[in-house]
Structure formats: C-alpha cells, structure tokens
N, C-alpha and C positions, 0 to 999 in steps of 0.2 A: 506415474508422474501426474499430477495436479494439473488441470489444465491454467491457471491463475502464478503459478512459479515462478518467483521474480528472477531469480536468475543474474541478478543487478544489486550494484549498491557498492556502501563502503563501512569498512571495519576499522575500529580504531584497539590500539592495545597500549593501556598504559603499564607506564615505567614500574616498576617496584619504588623507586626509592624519588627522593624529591632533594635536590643537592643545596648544599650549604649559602647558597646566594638567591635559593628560592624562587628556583627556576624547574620546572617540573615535565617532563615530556612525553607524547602520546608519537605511536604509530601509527602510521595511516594508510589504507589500501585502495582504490578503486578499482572496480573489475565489470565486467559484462560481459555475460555468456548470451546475450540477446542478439549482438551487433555484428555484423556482418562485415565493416569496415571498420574504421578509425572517424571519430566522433569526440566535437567539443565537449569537454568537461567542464564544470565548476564545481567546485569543493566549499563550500562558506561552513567557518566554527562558530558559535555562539556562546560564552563563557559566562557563566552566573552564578553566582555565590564569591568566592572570597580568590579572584584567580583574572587575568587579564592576558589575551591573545597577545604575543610577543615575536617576531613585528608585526606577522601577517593575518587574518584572519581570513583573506578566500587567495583562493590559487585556481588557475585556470590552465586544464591539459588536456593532453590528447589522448581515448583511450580506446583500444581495438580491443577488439575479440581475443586475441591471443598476447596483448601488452597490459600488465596490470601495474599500472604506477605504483610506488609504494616510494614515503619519507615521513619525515620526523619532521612534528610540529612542538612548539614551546610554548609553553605556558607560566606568567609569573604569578606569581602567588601575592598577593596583598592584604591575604592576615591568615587566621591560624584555622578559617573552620573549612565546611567542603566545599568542594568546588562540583558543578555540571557543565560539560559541554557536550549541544548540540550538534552535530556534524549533519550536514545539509548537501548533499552529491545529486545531482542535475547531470544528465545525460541530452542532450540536442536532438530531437527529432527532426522531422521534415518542413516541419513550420516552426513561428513562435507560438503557437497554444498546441505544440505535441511535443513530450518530452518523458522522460522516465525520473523520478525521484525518489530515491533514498535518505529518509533519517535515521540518526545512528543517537544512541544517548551513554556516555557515561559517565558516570557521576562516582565521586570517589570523596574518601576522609582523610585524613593525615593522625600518625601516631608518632608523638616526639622518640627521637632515637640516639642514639650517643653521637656525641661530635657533632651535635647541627644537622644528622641527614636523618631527616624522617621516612618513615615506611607510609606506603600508600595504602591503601586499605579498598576495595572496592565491591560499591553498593550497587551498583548498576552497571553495566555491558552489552547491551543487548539495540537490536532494532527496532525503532520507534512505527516505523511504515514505510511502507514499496507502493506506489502505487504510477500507473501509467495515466497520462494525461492523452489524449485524443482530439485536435482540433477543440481543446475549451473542454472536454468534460473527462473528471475524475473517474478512475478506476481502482478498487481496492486490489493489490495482489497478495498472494503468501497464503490463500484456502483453497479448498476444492474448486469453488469458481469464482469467478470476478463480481468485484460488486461494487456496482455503480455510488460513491459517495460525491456529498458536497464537499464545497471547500472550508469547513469549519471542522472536517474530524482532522485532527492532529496528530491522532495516536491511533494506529489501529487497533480494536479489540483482541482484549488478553485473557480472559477467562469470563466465558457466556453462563447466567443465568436462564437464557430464556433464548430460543430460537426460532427466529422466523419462522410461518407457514400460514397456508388458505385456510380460514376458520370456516367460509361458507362460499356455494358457486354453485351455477347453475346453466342448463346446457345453452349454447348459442347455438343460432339462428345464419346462415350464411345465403342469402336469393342466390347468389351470383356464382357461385363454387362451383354448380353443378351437380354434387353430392348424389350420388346412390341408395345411401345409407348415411348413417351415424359413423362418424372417425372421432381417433382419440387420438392427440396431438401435444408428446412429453412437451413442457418448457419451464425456463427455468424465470425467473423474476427477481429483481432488486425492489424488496418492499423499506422504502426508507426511514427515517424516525418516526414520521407521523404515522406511517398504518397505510399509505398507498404507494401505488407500482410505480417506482420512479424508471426502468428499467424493461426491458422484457428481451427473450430470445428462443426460438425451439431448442429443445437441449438435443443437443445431438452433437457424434464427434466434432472436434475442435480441429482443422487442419491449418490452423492458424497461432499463433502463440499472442497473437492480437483480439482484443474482444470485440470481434466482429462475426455479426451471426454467419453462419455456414448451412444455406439449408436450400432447400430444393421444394419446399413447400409451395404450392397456388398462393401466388399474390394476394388474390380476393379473399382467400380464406385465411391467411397472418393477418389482412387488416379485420375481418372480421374477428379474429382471436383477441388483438391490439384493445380491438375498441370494449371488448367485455371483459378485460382482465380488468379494468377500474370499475367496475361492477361489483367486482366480490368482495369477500372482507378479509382484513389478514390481521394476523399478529404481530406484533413487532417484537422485532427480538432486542433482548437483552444486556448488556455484558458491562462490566465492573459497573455495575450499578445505575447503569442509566441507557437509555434506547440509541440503539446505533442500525444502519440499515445493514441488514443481512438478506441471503439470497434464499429461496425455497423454490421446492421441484414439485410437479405434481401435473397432471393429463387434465387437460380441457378437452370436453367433449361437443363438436360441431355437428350440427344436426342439419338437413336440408332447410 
C-alpha cells in the first residue's frame, strides 16, 4: 500500500440512455475509508457544455467510515452536443483550512435513438484529483508519496514525461550535531514547478496516513539538512506536457 492512498472521494455513474423530455441522470457515491467517525459532507456538480443541474447542484451529508451515501442526480439537457460535469466532494477536517477533496469528471456524448431516447456515449469517468489540505497547505494523493502542491494544479498528473530528482549536491556541514563521523540521512522532497524544495521530509516509514514527518532524527541535524536541501539543484518533472511538482528520494550526506 502507497503511503499517499486517498482512500476518499466520490464516484459518479451515468445512465445509458437520456429520456424523452431531456432529462439525463448520473449516480452518485461518497465514501471514506480515512474517517474514523461521521463527518460533514458537501457534494457540489459543475455542468458545462450543453446540460443544466436540475434542481440541485450541491448537497450536504453526513458520511462515516462504514456509511456510504449513494443517489441520483439530474441533469437537463439544453441542446443536442456534450455535456461535462464536475463533481466536487469535500470532507470536513478539524478546522476550516483542513479538509479532504475529491474531484470526479465525466464528460459524455449523446447518440440520437428511436423514439426520442438517445444513448449516452462516454468520453470520460475518471478522477480528476484527491488531495488533502492541512491547516492551509495542499497535498497531492493517489502516488507513492505525498506531494506538496499549490492551489493552481486542478488536475493531477496523468502520464509523466520527465521525473523529478537531485541533478547536483553536496556534503553539509552540521557544528551542533555532535557527529563522529559522516551519516547519510534518506529523504524524500517536493521539488515544485520552478526547480526548488517547496517540501522536505526524512523518508522513513509512515505510521501515519497523514503527511506528517515521522522521524526521530537530532533536531539540529534536520535543520541543518532543511537549510542545504535549497542549495542543490533539481529537476523538475514533467507530465502531459508542462512542469508539475513531483517528489524525489535520495541520501544527504551530513559531515561534522
């Protein structure tokens, strides 16, 4: 299991067919295997292209660990081409800047059919992004590990070109550590669009399903790590064609 597993979110499943008064309908699921009780929901659809939320477009519920809401939402139709709707699921953390969020996208076509009921056709189904929020800051889920984004990626990456990592480094320096010797100390990093550490953690198990570092490392010597990992240089990785911040692993070596 991935230490970053969203484990959360909501699924929607359209109709086959679209009825004669042009009214079209999706299912809807909310679930969380993260939550330990029962926790506010809100649901919000977004509808674009040729198709209008009909009545509602958010709903607000309660959803536990072992309760997974599931209903039927409606969609009318207002002309003949496709329709996309976003689906937007927000789970309630402990404050207002901590929360869990799921986006969902599907996007469908319409094929005229006898009698006025067309078939649905569908181009898209799938999960836009999972990502946990933190007192204010963004975390990507659904990879091997968490990674730290801003709030302008919409979509999380779907096929990498190019993957983050250290292109050059060099050993630190720690007065205060104590040190015997030379240690090497795994960690992992969120190098963001630009090419720097927006991010940092020692990689070490996760007994946590929250991205919160877990380590038993000397104070003095994470801040002396902290302070040289913007020292190095990195690569920025890649994916559907433009720089997105992805995570790299690699040993810093701390010298007295």
């Amino acid at each position: 299991m991935w230490e970053s597993e969203a484990r959360f979110g909501a699924t929607t499943w359209p109709h086959p067919f679209a009825d004669t008064t042009g009214l079209w309908a999706l299912d809807v699921e909310a679930s969380s295997g993260r939550l330990r009780g029962e926790t506010n929901t809100t649901v919000r659809f977004q509808v674009t292209g040729s198709g209008e939320m009909e009545p509602d477009s958010t709903y607000h519920l309660t959803v536990g660990r072992m309760g997974h809401p599931r209903w039927t939402v409606f969609i009318r139709r207002t002309g003949k081409g496709p329709i996309q709707v976003r689906t937007s699921c927000r789970f309630d953390g402990q404050n207002s800047r901590s929360y869990d969020l799921c986006e969902y996208l599907t996007a469908v076509e319409f094929h005229p059919g006898s009698r006025g009921i067309d078939s649905v056709i569908v181009r898209e189904n799938r999960i836009l992004r999972q990502v946990l929020v933190r007192d204010g800051k963004r975390y990507r889920c659904g990879g091997e590990r968490f990674v730290a984004i801003d709030e302008n990626e919409r979509e999380s990456p779907r096929a990498y070109q190019r993957r983050a990592a250290v292109l050059s480094q060099r050993d630190l320096h720690c007065a205060d550590c104590r040190l015997t010797g030379p240690v090497e100390i795994p960690v992992v990093v969120t190098v963001g669009r630009k090419g720097t550490v927006s991010w940092a953690r020692p990689d070490a198990v996760m007994t946590s399903s929250e991205p919160i570092p877990q380590t038993t490392i000397d104070p003095h010597l994470w801040a002396a790590i902290e302070r040289g990992l913007g020292e190095f240089r990195y690569q920025t990785a890649k994916a559907d064609g433009h720089p997105v911040a992805d995570y790299a692993l690699f040993k810093v070596r701390v010298v007295p």
